[in-house]
N, C-alpha and C positions, 0 to 999 in steps of 0.2 A: 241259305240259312232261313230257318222258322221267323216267323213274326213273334213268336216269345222269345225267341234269342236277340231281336231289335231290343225290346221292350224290358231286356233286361230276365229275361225267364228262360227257362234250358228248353230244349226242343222236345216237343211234347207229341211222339207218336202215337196213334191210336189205335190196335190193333183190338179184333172182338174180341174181349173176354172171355173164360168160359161159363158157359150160360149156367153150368150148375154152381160157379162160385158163387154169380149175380144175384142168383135164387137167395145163395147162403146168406149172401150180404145183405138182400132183401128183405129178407126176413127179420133178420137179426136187429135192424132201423125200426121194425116195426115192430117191433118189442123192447124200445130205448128206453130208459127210465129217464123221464124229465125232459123228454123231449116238447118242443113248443109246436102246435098246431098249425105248421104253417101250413098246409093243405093234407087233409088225411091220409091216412099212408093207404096205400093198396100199386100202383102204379110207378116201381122200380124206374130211375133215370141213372145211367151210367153216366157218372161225372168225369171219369177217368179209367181208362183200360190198358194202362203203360203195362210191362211185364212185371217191374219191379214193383208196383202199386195199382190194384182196383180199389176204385172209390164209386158207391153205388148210394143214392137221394133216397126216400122214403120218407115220404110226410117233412114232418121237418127236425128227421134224423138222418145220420150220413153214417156208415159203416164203411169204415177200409180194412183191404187186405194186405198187410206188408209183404216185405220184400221176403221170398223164402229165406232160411238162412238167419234173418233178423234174431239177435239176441234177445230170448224174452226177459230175461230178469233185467238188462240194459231199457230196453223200450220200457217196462211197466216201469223204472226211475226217472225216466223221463217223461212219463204219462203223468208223475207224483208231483215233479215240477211244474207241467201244466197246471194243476190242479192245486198247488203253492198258493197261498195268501199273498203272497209278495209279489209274484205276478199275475197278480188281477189288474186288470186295465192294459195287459202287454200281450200275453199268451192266450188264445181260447181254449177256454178247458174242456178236458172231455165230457160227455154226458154219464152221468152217474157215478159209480165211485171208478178211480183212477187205474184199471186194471184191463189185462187181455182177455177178451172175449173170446170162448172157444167155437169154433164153424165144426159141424158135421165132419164127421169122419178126420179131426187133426187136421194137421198141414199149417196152412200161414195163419202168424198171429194177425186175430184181429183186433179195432177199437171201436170209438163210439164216441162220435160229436155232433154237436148244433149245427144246422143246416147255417151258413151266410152265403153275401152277395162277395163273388170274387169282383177284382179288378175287371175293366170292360175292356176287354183284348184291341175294338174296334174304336176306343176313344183315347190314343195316348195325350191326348194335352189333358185329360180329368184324367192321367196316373197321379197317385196318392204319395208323391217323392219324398217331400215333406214328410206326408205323418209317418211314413217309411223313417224316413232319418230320426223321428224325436222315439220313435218304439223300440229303435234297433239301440238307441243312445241310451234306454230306462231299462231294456235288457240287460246292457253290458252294466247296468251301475247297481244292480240286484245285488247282496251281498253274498258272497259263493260258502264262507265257512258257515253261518247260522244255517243258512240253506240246506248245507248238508247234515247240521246238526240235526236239523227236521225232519232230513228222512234217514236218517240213524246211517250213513253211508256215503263215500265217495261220488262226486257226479262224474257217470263217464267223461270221455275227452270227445271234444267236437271233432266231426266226422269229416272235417270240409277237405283234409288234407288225404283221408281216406279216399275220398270221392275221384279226388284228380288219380291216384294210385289204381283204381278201379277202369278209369276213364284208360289208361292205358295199356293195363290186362286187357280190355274189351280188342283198342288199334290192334296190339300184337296178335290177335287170334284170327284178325282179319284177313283174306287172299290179298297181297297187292296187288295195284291194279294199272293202269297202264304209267307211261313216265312222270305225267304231271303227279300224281297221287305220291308215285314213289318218290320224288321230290319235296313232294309236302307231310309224308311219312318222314324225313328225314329232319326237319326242318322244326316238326315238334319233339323227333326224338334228341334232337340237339339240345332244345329249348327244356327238353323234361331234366337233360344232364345236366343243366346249370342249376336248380333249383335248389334252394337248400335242402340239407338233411328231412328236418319237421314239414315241409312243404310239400314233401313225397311223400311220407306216413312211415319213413323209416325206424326200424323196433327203436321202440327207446326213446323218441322225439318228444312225444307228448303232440299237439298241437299246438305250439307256441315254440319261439326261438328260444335260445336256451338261456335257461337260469340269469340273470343279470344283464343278458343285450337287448332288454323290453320292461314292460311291465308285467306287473302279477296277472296270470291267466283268468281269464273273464267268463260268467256266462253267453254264449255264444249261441244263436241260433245254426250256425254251421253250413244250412244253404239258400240262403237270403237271394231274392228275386220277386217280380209282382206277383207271382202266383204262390207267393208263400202270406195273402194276406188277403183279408176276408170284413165284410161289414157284419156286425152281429148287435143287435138282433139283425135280418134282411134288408137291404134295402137302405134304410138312412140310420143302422149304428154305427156307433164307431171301427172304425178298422183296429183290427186283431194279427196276430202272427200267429198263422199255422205251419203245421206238421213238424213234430217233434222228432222225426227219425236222426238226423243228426246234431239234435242238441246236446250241450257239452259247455265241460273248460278249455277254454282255447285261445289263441291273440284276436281279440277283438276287430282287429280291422279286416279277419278275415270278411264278415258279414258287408263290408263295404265292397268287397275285393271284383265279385261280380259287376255289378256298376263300373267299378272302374275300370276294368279291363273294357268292357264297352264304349267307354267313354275312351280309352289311350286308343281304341284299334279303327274308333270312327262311327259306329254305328250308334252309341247313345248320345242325343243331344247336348252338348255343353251346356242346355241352361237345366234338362232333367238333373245331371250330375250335379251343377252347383246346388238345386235345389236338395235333394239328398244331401250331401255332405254340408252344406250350410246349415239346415235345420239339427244335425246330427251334431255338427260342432257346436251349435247352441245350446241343445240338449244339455251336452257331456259336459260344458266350461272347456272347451278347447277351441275355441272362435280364434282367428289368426293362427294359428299353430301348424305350420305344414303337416301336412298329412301325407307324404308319401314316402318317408321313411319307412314308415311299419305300414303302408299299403302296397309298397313297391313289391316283395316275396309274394302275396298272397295273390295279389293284381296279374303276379306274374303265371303263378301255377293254375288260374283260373283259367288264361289263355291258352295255356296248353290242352286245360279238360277241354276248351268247348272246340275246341280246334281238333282233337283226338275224336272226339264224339261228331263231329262233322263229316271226317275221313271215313268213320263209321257207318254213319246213315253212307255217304257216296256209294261206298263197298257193297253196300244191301241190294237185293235184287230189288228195283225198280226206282232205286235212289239217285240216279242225275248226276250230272256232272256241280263241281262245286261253284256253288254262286260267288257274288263279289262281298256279302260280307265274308261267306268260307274263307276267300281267299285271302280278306283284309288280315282274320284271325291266322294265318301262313304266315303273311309277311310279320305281323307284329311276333312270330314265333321266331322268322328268323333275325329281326332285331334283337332278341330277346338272346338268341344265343351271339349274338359278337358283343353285348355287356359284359365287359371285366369285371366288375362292381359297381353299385350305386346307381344313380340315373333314372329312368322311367321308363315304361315300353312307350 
């Protein structure tokens, strides 16, 4: 497993780019409207070169390329929410007005934000747990109908439930591979069978359990981890919630759900987890209130994605055999499936 998967963040492959996206993205930073002069643009920094997202630095503008596929009139609603009065001091907004930017020749939408300081991958006791917990807790307490009044329209459905759905199209495509794998192939596909309906992204769910077995569907940031969080201005602003790809309405404890799974399978600290969910249940007014009734679903399908996307990398030419948190995230999958109901991983 990645050190962003200790630390609470998905695993973060880095394959080059192409070098004429780079250019595209380059460019396009250095022509940002309202961007802050943190150092003059001219000298493109690839921040990210995942498949599903390039994210390229310029002065002190950042240009990304979504995921192919990406819904544009869904993403430019959640660019509009960034860019919300209501959440200023939560979301970093994009730079300039709230819409997709076009790259040469079509292809992936792109946007347009302020350079910040991410979390420092090499310091987890300065993780920012806390101010994680009180931003995720002023997120979820945002009002959702005015909200939507403002942008004359429905807010998509948080994608977190999509994501694990994804996480397992990817397993299935995969060659198996020798007996351990195909054991531990088996072991999430058990654990993906127990899941609830909404937890797998089935038609019709929504992202939240159904009608009446929860509460009313929340703003969600959808895939909550320390790399979804940023200082702005650089360096000593306040921390921010980035990337809007899968914000939405959705049950709110999904945004804990990451954490948690961490914390039930072993690799995140029990005192990082208290600190997140203490500061978060102070946030919200829900201090004493157990919290794994409606953590326990999401908690669960999260194990599955990182556990699915684990066997993934393994499968890849040059990918290793699986480490010991890989394997912790196994076992808590096959815990996961001899749960009748209730209980915790």
């Amino acid at each position: 497993m990645s050190e962003e998967q200790r630390s609470g963040q998905p695993p973060q492959p880095q394959p080059q780019p192409p070098g004429g996206l780079v250019t595209a993205l380059a460019a396009l930073a250095a022509r940002a409207p309202g961007a802050a002069p943190a150092e003059p643009p001219g000298e493109p920094v690839v921040l990210a070169g995942h498949p599903e997202r390039v994210v390229v630095r310029n002065g002190g503008a950042v240009a990304k390329a979504h995921a192919a596929g990406t819904d544009p009139a869904a993403l430019e609603l959640r660019l509009r929410v960034a860019a919300d009065p209501a959440l200023r001091g939560i979301l970093l907004p994009p730079l300039g007005a709230p819409v997709i930017r076009p790259l040469p020749g079509g292809g992936r939408p792109a946007t347009l934000w302020p350079y910040g300081t991410p979390v420092d991958p090499v310091d987890p006791d300065a993780a920012p747990w806390a101010e994680a917990g009180r931003l995720l807790a002023r997120l979820h307490a945002v009002p959702v109908a005015p909200l939507e009044g403002r942008l004359g329209g429905a807010l998509p459905v948080m994608r977190g439930p999509a994501r694990v759905a994804e996480a397992m199209a990817r397993l299935r495509a995969c060659a198996p591979g020798g007996p351990r794998p195909a054991a531990a192939r088996k072991a999430v596909e058990d654990a993906w069978a127990g899941l609830p309906g909404w937890c797998r992204a089935e038609p019709g769910t929504g992202a939240a359990p159904p009608s009446g077995s929860g509460g009313p569907p929340a703003l969600c940031h959808g895939d909550f981890h320390l790399g979804q969080l940023l200082r702005h201005p650089p360096e000593h602003g306040p921390w921010r919630l980035i990337d809007v790809d899968d914000l939405g309405t959705g049950e709110p404890a999904w945004d804990l759900a990451r954490p948690a799974a961490g914390f039930a399978a072993g690799f995140l600290p029990p005192e990082d987890w208290r600190r997140l969910l203490d500061a978060y249940q102070e946030e919200s007014g829900t201090a004493g209130r157990d919290p794994w009734p409606a953590l326990d679903p999401p908690a669960r399908a999260v194990t599955v994605q990182l556990a699915a996307l684990s066997l993934v990398r393994a499968g890849e030419p040059g990918g290793g055999a699986l480490d010991e948190d890989d394997e912790s995230l196994i076992d808590a999958c096959v815990r996961i499936s001899r749960l009748v109901s209730g209980g915790s991983i």
